[in-house]
N, C-alpha and C positions, 0 to 999 in steps of 0.2 A: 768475210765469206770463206777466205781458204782456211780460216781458225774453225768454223762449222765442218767443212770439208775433212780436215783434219781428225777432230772430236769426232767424226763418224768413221772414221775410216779406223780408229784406234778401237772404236768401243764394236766394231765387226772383228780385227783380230782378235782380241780379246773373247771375242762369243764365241771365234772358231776353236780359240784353245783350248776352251772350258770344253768344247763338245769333245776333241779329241781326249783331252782328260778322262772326262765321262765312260768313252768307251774303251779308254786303254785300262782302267779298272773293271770293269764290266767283263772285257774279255780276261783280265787274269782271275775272275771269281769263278768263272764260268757264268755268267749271268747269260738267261735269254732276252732281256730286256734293251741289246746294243739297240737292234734296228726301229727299233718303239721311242727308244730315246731321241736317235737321229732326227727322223721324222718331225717328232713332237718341236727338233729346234727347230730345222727347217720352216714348217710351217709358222711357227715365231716371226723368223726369219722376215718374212712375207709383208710383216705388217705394217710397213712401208708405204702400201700399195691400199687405196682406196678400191673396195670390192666393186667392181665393175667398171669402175671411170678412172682407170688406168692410173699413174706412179702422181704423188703428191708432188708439188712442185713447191721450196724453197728458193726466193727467189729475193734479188738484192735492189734496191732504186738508191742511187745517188744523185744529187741535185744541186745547185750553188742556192736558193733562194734562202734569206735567212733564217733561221729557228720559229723566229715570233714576225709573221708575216700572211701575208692573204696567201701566198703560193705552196706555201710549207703547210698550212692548214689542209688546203685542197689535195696536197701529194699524197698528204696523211689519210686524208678519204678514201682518195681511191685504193689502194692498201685494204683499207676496213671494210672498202665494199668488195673487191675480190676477194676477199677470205667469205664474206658472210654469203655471196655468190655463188662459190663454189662449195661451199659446207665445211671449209678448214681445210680444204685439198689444195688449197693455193695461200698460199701464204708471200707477204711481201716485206721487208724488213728495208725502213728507209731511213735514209744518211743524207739530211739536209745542211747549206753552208758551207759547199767544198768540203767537208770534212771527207770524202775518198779522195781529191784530187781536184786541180783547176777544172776551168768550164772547159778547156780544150781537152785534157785527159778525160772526164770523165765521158765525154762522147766515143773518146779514144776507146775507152775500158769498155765501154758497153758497144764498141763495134766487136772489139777480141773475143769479148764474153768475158771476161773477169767482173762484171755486173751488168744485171739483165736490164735496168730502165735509167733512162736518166729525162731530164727537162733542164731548158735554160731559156734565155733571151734568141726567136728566130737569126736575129744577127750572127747570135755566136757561130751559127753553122760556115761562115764566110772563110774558116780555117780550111773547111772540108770543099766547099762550091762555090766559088764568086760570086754567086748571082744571089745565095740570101745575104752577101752585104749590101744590096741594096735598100734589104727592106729595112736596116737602120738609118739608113742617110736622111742626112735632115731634109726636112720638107720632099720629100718625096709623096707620102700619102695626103690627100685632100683631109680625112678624118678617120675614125673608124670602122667605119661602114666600108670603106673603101679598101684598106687594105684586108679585112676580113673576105670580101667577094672575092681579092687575090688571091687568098692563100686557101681559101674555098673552092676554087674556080678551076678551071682548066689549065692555066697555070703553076697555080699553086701544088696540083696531080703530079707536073710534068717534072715539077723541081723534086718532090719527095722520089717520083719514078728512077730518077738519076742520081739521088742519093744513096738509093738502093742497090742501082745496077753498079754505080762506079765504087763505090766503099762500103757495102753489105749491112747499112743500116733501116731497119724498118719503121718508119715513120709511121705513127699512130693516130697524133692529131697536131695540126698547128693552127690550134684555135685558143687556144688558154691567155686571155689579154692580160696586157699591161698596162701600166701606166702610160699616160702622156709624158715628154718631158718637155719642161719651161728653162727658161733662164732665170738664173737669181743674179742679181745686182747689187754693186753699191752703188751705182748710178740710171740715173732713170734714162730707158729706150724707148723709142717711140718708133723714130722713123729709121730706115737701115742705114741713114748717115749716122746716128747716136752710138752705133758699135765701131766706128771708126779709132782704130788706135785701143780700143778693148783689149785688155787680155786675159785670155776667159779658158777656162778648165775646158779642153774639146778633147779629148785623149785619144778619137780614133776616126783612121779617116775619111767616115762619113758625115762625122761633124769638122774634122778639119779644114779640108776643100770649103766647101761651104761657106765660115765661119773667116774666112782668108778673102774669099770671094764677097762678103761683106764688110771687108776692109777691118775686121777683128784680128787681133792675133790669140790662134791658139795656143795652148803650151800644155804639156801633159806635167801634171804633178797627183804626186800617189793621195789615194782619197783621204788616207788618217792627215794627211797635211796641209788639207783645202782650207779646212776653219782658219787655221794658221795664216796661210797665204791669203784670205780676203782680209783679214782683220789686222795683218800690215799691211796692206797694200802692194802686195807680190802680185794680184789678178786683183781683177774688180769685177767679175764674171765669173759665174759654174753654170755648164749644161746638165740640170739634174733630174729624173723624176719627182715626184711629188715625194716618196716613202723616203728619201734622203735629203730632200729639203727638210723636211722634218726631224726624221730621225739624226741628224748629223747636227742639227741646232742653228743653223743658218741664218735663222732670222734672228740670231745675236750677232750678229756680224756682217749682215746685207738687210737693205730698206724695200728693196723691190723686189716683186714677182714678174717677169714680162712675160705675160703670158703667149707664147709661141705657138706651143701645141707644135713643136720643131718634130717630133717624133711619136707614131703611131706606133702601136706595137704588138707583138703574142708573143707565147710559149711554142718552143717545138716539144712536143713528147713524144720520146724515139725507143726503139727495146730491138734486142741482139736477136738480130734475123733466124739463127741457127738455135733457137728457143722458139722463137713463134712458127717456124718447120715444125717442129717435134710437138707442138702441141694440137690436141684435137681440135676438131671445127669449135666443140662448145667451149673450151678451154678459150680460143680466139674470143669467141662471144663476150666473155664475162668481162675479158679484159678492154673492147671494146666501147661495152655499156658505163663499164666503170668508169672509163676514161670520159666517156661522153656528161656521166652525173657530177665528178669531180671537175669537169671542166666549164658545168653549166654555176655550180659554188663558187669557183672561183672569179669567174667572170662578174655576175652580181654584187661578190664582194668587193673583187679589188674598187669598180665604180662609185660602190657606197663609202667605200674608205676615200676617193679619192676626194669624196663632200667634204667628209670629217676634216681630212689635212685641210682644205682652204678655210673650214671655218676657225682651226685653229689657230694658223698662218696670222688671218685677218684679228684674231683677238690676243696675236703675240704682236700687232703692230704694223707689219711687214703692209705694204700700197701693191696692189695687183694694177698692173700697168697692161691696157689692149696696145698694141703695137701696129702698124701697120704691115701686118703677114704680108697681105698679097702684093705690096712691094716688094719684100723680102724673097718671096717665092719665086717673083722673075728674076732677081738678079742671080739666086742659086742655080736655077733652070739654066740656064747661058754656061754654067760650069759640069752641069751632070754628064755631059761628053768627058771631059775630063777623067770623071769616076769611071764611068762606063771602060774609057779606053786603060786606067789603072787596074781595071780590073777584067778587062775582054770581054765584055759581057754587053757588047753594042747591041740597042735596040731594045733594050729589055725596058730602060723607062718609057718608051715610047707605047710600050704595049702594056703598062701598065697601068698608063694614062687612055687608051681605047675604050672606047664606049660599054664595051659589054662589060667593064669593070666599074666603072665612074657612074652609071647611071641604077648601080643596086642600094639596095636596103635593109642594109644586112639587120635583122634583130639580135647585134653582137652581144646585148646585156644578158640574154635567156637563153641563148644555144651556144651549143661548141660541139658541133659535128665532128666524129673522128673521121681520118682520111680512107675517102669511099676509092679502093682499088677496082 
């Protein structure tokens, strides 16, 4: 972005010179043509600016999802659909896989404005507000239906509301799902005594508490090193989504799938406050709609991908083990105070577990409402 910034601001001095040239010749022939010439670049000048719908907007999205991925496809969309929206008046140039920066910078960079959009894992936000590390913690959500109505819901308003007012980020939609994530094994779990003495990839701590509280021991070891560590015997455990059970080869080095369903999940998709001020009401709209069609793609697909990974799983070998969750579930529950008081945010599972949440029906496959202010 500041290389464009740059290339534009060279290639105006440049046209200023040429103009001044222009009429430092002009005046020494005696020419009448200065003020016709001036004119003429000025109005050049101008062509920046979309005739009636106010100044083109070049704009930047950085994201951590990876290149070849359901969330990078969808980012990509929406990109296409605000250009085709707006008639080429809006344009979006995006930068998937960290490549600006970690997941905590790039939320950083798009609060300053050094890029205008960014997406990541709702969790990630836990750097900026305590309260969305909740929505990682394991077993916290009953399914997805559930944490969707959260982050839909009256809640879900009040946390974007205070993302806003406290650190000047404007939150678009936090509706863009994820995967579930399971446990891979080399050893079959069934009931929450079978993770006893476990030590299993939890790197953060909404799976760590948890995972300790089921008598597991967590240990953080970096991801290029996981295959490694299962396949000597370092861990006999990883808490993963599906896209890296996969992608990472896992089922050459672990026999089990347990399926947990330990975490529900979405995308926040957030854009630099002091950009969506300056833009017109329709300007807001497009971006809006966009977000809402790119985020209804991505949702449809990540699910249908996540068929694909089990039936490939299942035909690389790998035993999809049911587990007794709602054992699992109460003994986590007995430590959520814990998390709660780690992080000051007493009260908040309680109200996330309340009826007006627990008892909707979200159709999270086909919608992804942007966030209604």
């Amino acid at each position: 972005m500041l290389r464009k910034k740059l290339s534009i601001l060279l290639a105006i001095l440049l046209t200023v010179g040429l103009v001044f040239a222009v009429v430092g010749c002009s005046s020494d022939t005696g020419s009448d043509n200065t003020d016709k010439s001036a004119t003429e670049d000025k109005g050049s000048s101008d062509s920046s600016k979309d005739s009636g719908s106010g100044e083109k907007l070049e704009m930047v999205f950085g994201h951590n999802d990876p290149v070849v991925s359901v969330g990078s496809d969808a980012a990509k969309l929406f990109a296409e659909l605000v250009k085709e929206k707006s008639n080429g008046t809006m344009t979006i140039e995006v930068f998937p896989a960290n490549q600006l920066g970690g997941n905590r910078d790039l939320t950083q960079q798009t609060i300053d404005g050094a890029i205008d959009f960014t997406m990541g894992g709702i969790g990630n936000l836990g750097d900026f507000m305590p309260e969305y590390n909740m929505m990682m913690a394991m077993f916290v959500f009953e399914d997805q239906s559930h944490i969707r109505s959260v982050v839909e819901g009256e809640l879900g308003k009040r946390l974007a509301q205070k993302l806003l007012d406290e650190h000047g980020l404007r939150m678009i939609s936090q509706t863009w799902d994820r995967a579930t994530r399971q446990i891979v094994s080399t050893k079959k779990i069934v009931e929450p005594a079978d993770l006893k003495g476990i030590v299993i990839r939890a790197g953060y701590p909404g799976a760590e508490v948890p995972m300790r509280a089921l008598g597991a021991s967590p240990t953080q070891i970096p991801l290029a090193e996981m295959y490694t560590a299962l396949s000597q015997n370092v861990i006999q455990a990883v808490e993963m989504p599906w896209s890296y059970i996969v992608g990472e080869s896992l089922f050459e080095v672990a026999d089990y799938v347990i399926r947990t369903d330990n975490t529900f999940g979405t995308r926040f998709f957030a854009m630099n406050e002091d950009l969506y001020q300056k833009m017109t009401p329709e300007q807001r709209q497009i971006i809006m709609e966009a977000v809402e069609e790119a985020g209804i793609y991505n949702n449809q697909n990540t699910w249908a991908e996540i068929d694909e990974y089990k039936e490939l799983l299942q035909e690389k070998g790998m035993e999809f083990v049911t587990p007794n969750r709602e054992g699992m579930i109460d003994i986590v529950k007995g430590k959520i105070g814990e998390l709660e008081e780690l992080w000051e945010i007493q009260g908040l599972y309680e109200e996330i577990h309340s009826d007006k949440y627990k008892s909707g029906d979200v159709d999270y496959k086909n919608t992804a409402p942007a966030v209604k202010w």
